[in-house]
N, C-alpha and C positions, 0 to 999 in steps of 0.2 A: 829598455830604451835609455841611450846615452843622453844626458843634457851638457853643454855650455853654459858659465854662469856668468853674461858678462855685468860686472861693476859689484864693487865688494860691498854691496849695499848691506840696512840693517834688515830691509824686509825681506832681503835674500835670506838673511843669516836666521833670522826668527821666524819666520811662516815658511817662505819657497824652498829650501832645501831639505826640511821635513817633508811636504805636501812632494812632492819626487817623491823620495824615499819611500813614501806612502803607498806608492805605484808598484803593484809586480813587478820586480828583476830592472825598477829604474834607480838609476844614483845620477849625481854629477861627478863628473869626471874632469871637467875643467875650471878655472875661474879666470876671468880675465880684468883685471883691472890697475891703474895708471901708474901706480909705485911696484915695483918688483920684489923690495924685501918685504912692503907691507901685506901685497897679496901672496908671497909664500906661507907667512906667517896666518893670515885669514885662513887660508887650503886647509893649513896644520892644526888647527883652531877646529876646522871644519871635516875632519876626517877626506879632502877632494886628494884626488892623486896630482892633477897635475896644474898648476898655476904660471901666469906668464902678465907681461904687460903688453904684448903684440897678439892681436886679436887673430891677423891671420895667420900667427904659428896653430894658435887652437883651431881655426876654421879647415887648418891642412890636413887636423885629423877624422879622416874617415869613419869612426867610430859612431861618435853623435851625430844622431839625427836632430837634435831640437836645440836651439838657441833660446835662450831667456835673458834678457834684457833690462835691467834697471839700474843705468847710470843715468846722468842728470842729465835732463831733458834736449839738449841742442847737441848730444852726442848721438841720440836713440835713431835720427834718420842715417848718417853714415853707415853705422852699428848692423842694421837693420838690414840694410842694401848691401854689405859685404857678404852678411848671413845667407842672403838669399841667394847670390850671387856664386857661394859654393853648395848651393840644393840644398839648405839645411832649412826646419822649419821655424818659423819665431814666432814665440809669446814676449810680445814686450809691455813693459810698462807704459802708461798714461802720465802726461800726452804723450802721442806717438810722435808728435812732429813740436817744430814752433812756429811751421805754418801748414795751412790747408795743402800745399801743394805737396811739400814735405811727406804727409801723411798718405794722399792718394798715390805718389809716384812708390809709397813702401807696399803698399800696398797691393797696387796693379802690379807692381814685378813677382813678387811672390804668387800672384793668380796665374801671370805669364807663366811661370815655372812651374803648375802643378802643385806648388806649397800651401801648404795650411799655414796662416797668419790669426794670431790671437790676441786682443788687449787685456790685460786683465785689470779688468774690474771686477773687483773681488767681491764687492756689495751684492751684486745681480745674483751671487752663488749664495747666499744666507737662505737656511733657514726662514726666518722671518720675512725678505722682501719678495721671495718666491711663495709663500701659503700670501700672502696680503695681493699679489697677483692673479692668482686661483682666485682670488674672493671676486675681485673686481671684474675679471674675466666670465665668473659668474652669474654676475648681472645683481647679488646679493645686492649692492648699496645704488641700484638703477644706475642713470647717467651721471658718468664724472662732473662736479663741476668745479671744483680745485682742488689742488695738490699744495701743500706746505711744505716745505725741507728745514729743517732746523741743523746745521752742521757747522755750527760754533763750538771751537775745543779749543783749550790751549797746547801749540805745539811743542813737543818736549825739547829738551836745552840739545839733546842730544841729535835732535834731525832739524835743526833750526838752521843752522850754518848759510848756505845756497840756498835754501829755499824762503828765505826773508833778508835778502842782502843782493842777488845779485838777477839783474834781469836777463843776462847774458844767459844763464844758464839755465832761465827758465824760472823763473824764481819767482815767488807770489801766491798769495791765497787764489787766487780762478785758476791758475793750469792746475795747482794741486788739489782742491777739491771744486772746487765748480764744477771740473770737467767729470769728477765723479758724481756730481748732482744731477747736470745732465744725463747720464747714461742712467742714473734710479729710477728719473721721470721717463724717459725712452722704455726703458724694460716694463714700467710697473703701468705704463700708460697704450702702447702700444700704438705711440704717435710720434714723429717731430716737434720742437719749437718751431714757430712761425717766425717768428719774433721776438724783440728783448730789448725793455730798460733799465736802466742800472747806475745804481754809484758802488763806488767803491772809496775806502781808506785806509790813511795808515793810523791802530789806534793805539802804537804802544809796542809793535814789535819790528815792522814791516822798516827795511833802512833800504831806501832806493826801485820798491816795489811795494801794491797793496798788501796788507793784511788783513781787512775784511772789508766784505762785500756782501750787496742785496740787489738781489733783481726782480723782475714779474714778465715769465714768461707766456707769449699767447701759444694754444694747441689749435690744430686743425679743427677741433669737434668744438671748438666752444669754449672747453676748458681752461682755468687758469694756473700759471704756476708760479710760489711764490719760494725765493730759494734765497738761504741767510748761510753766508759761509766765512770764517773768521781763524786767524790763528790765537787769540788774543784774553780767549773766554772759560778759565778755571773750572767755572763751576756751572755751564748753562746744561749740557747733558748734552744729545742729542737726537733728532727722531726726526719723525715726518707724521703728517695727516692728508688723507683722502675724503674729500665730501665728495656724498651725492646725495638725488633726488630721494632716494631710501634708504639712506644708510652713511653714517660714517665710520672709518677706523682709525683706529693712534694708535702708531707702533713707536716705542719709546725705548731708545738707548741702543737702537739697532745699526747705526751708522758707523761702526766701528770695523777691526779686525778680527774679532770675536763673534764667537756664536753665540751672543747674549742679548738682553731685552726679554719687551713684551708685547703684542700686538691683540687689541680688543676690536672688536664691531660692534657697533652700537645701532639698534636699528628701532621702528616701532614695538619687534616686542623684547627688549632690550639691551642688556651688555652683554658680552660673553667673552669672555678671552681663548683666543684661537691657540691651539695647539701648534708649535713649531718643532720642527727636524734643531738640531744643535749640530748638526756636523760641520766640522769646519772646512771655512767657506773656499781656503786655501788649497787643501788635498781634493774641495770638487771640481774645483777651476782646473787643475794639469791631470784631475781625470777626464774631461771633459775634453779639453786639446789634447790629450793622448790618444783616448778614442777618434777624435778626429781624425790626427795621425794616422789610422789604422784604418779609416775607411769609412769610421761606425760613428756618425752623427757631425755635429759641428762644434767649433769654442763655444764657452759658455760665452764671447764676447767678441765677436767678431774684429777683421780689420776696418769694416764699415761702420761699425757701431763704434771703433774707435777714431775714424773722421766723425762722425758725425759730434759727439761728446765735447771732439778738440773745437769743431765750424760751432758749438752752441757759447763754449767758452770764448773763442774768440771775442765773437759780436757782443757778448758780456762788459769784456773788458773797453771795446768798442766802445761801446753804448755807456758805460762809466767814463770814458775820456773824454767824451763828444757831448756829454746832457742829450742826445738825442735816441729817436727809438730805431734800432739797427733789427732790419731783415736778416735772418741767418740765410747767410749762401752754404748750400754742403757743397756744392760742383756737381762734375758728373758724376751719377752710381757706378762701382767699381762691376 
């Protein structure tokens, strides 16, 4: 299977073009992104054959079937709708859009056409938030009754650029991780937010958009969720915690792009730490929409699961602009 690689990103060049590779008889074969000597030079870098700054010279070629997406976020609807547009199918990055509608209309076309559409969120593929799911699905720790996310990191000098400087282009602690928080609670909870309060700030890195944010989401069942996301924080770690009526778990240092951490259950009779898969999270995700491709299952992360992640983040930031408590609207189900 041919891939398209558009925007010379780093999580292209470090995870995604590996995780292909990973795939029987798949490679990238294109790369598409905005400077022309600097995306020859990426191709060259990158073992791709063929590189371009015109999207629909690569979209002419009938070869690839899959598009992959990770330019900065107010490119990924155009991007998206050209792809689908020549039958091709797409995995894009989060957020899909930089609004709700953005997202559903990338969506609904690619269903119109038959296309497999995929977000990836790469979290939902770990090791660790899939067995702490199993648990919970189990009934081990009885009824949820909150969720914590701890996803405070500091972001490196080297992917800082647009994403703490420019709102035009999507830029901000919530569209970049919030909107992966939301889709942790969605996968690990097997519900919606209702709801959401929220501040947010700048504390030191953020120039013209937040840098960190806290919210407290309501669930349909009762449950609470309380979600801390920041560009700003060297040394806090990162994890989440699951309470319930029987049982709680702490999975610690899982929030990453690595198959790393550790996730324990703590129950009446008392600790244990849960055995985890370590496979990485990147080659299960484009196996996962490959197989889809082919007929055999679904993404590991749908394009509704990536409305809904974007409509959780939105009302986030909503709800930090406003002091008040914002209802998530998703729209209508695709």
């Amino acid at each position: 299977m041919q891939w398209i690689f558009v925007g010379a990103s780093t999580i292209a060049s470090q995870h995604m073009i590996s995780a292909v590779r990973a795939q029987a008889g798949s490679d990238v074969t294109w790369i598409v992104s905005g400077s022309g000597d600097r995306t020859a030079k990426w191709a060259d870098e990158h073992g791709i054959a063929n590189s371009t700054a015109d999207l629909a010279e690569a979209l002419s070629d009938k070869g690839p079937a899959c598009v992959y997406i990770s330019s900065t976020n107010e490119k990924h609807h155009d991007q998206a709708m050209a792809a689908i547009a020549t039958g091709k199918h797409v995995l894009c990055e989060k957020p899909l859009g930089m609004t709700l509608a953005e997202a559903h209309e990338m969506v609904g076309a690619a269903k119109a056409k038959g296309l497999v559409f995929g977000t990836n969120h790469h979290l939902r593929c770990s090791g660790t938030h899939r067995a702490v799911r199993d648990i919970i699905q189990s009934g081990q720790i009885g009824k949820v009754l909150s969720l914590r996310i701890h996803h405070a990191v500091h972001l490196p000098e080297n992917l800082q650029g647009w994403r703490i400087n420019d709102a035009t282009a999507g830029g901000g602690v919530i569209p970049d991780i919030t909107v992966h928080d939301a889709d942790v609670a969605r996968f690990l909870l097997g519900e919606d937010p209702v709801d959401v309060v929220a501040q947010m700030a700048q504390s030191g890195m953020g120039r013209g958009v937040e840098d960190s944010c806290m919210s407290v989401w309501s669930m349909p069942s009762g449950a609470m969720v309380m979600s801390h996301e920041s560009f700003t924080h060297p040394f806090a770690g990162t994890g989440f915690e699951v309470h319930g009526t029987m049982g709680s778990i702490f999975a610690s240092g899982v929030m990453t792009q690595m198959p790393v951490g550790s996730v324990t259950l703590v129950t009446a009779e008392g600790r244990r730490e849960i055995p985890c898969s370590d496979h990485s999270l990147y080659v299960q995700g484009v196996a996962d929409f490959t197989a889809a491709v082919k007929g055999q299952g679904a993404p590991a992360a749908s394009g509704s699961d990536g409305i809904k992640s974007l409509a959780v983040a939105l009302a986030v930031r909503e709800a930090a602009q406003t002091g008040r408590k914002v209802a998530i609207e998703y729209g209508a189900p695709e």
